[in-house]
N, C-alpha and C positions, 0 to 999 in steps of 0.2 A: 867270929865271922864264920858261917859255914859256906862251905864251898862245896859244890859239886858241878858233877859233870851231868850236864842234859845229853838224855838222848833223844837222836834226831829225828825229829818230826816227819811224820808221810803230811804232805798238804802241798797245794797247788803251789808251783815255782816262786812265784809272786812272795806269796807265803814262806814258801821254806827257803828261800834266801835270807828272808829277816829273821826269821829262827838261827839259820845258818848266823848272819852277822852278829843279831844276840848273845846266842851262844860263844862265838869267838872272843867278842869284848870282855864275857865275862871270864874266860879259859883268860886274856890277855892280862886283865885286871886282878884275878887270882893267883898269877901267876907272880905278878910284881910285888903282890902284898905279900906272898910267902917270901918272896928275895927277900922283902923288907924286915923279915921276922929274923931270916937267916942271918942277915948282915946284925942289925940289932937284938937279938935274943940271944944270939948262937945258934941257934937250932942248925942239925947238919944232917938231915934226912936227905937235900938232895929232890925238895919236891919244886922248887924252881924251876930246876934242869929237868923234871918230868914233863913239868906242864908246857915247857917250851917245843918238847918231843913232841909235845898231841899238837901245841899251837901250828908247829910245821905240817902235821899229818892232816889236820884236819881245816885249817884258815888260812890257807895258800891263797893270795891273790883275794882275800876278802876287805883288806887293810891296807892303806898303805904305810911305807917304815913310815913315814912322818905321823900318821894317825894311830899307828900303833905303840908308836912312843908318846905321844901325845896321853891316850889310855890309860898307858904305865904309868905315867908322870903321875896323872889323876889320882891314883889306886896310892902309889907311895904317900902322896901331897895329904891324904886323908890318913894314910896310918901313922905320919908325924904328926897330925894333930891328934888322932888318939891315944899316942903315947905320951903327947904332951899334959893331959887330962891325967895320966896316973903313975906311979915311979916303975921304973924301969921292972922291979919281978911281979907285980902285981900285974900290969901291961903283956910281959911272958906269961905269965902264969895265966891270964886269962884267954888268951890266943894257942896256946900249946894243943890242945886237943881238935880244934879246927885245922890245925894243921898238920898232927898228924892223920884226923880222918882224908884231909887231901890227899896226903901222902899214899893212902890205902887206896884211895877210888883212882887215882891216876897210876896204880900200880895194877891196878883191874884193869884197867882201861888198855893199859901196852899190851898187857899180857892176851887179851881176847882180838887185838890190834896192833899184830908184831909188824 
């Protein structure tokens, strides 16, 4: 799964609201899927708690909690089924490096966005 962070669009409000909400779902959505890895891989980068930090800074009042949980729920619901397709280190193993590229770009992202 690659994951990045968009940056944000110059276009007319209309426009860069849906940008805006686009972009949020997917910062929501990647951000669950990486919990998802942490809890089930182990992985312990910590890039969950990242993407949470931007979710706050940047999709304040885009979401609501119910629709933002609603997202998560989505995001997890699909990486039980992909981990169900293949055994537990083949499923790590193939997801490790998307995650830790997350881990770098959301470590960009605070740092030029303290």
């Amino acid at each position: 799964l690659l994951l990045c962070l968009p940056l944000a669009a110059i276009a007319e409000p209309a426009q860069a609201n849906h940008h805006q909400r686009e972009m949020c779902q997917n910062l929501i959505q990647d951000g669950a899927f990486n919990f998802y890895l942490e809890e089930n891989c182990s992985f312990n980068g910590g890039v969950s708690r990242k993407f949470t930090q931007i979710i706050k800074r940047q999709c304040a009042d885009i979401f609501t909690d119910g629709e933002a949980l609603a997202l998560s729920e989505e995001a997890i619901h699909e990486g039980t089924m992909r981990f169900e397709g293949f055994d537990k280190s083949q499923f790590c193993s193939a997801n490790r490096s998307g995650y830790d590229a997350a881990g770098r770009l959301a470590d960009d992202f605070l740092k030029r966005n303290p």
